[in-house]
N, C-alpha and C positions, 0 to 999 in steps of 0.2 A: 504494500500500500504506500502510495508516493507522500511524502509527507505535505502539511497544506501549506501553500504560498501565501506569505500575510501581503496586501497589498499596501501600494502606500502611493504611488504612481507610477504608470507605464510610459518608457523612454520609448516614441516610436520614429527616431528618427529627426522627429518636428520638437513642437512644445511638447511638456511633460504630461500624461492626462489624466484630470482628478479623478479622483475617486468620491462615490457617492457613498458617505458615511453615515448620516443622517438620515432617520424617516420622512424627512422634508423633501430636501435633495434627492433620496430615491424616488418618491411620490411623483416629481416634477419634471427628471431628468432633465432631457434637452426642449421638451415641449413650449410652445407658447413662445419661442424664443426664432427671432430668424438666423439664416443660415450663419453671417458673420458675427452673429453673437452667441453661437452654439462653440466657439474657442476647439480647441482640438478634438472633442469628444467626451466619453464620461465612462467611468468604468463600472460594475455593479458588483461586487464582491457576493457570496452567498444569494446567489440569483440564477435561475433555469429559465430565464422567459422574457421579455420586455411586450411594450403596446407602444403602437405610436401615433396613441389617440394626442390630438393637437400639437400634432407636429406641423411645420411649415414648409418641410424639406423632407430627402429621403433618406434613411442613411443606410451604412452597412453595418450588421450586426454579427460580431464574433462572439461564438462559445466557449468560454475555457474551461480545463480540466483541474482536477485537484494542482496540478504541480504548476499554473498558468498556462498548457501548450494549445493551441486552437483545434477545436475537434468538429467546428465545424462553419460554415458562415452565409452569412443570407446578405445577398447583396441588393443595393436599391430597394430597399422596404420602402413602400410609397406612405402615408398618412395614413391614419384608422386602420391597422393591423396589427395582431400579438402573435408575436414569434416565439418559438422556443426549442428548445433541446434536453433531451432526457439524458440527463447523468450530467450536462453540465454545471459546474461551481462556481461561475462568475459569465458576466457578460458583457462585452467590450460595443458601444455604440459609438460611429465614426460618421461625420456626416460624408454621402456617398460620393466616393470614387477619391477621397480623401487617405482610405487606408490602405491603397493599392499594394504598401510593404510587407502586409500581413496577407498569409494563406494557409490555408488549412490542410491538413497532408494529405499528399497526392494529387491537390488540385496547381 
């Protein structure tokens, strides 16, 4: 069993990307917010699923595993949809075509 990655922020390259810590901040993620004020993305630590009810843009949505690796990813999520993955342990939202350096294996 791979031991659990604490997050704190993920180097992708760009700016740093926070981490949604708070019941507020996950609540809200990048919703309600346009695309240049959605900043690098958002991470979701202990999370299998996002929606992206009042979104303004579309993003792309990465699964991680216990040890952080991407196990799977959904690109262009358009507005008003819930994504998810079973067994993932966190959830990395990128506004789309922003996270072009992250892929999921094999892909």
């Amino acid at each position: 069993m791979p031991s659990r990655v604490t997050y704190r922020e993920v180097d992708h390259g760009r700016a740093p990307i926070p981490v949604a810590k708070d019941f507020r901040t996950r609540l809200r993620g990048l919703a309600f917010r346009d695309r240049d004020e959605a900043g690098p993305g958002l991470l979701f630590p202990r999370c299998s699923s996002v929606h992206t009810f009042g979104m303004r843009f579309e993003l792309d949505v990465f699964f991680l595993d216990e040890a952080g690796r991407i196990i799977d990813v959904r690109r262009r999520v358009p507005p008003r949809r819930v994504v998810w993955h079973r067994g993932a342990s966190a959830v990395l939202e990128i506004p789309a075509g922003e996270g072009g350096e992250f892929s999921a294996p094999g892909t």
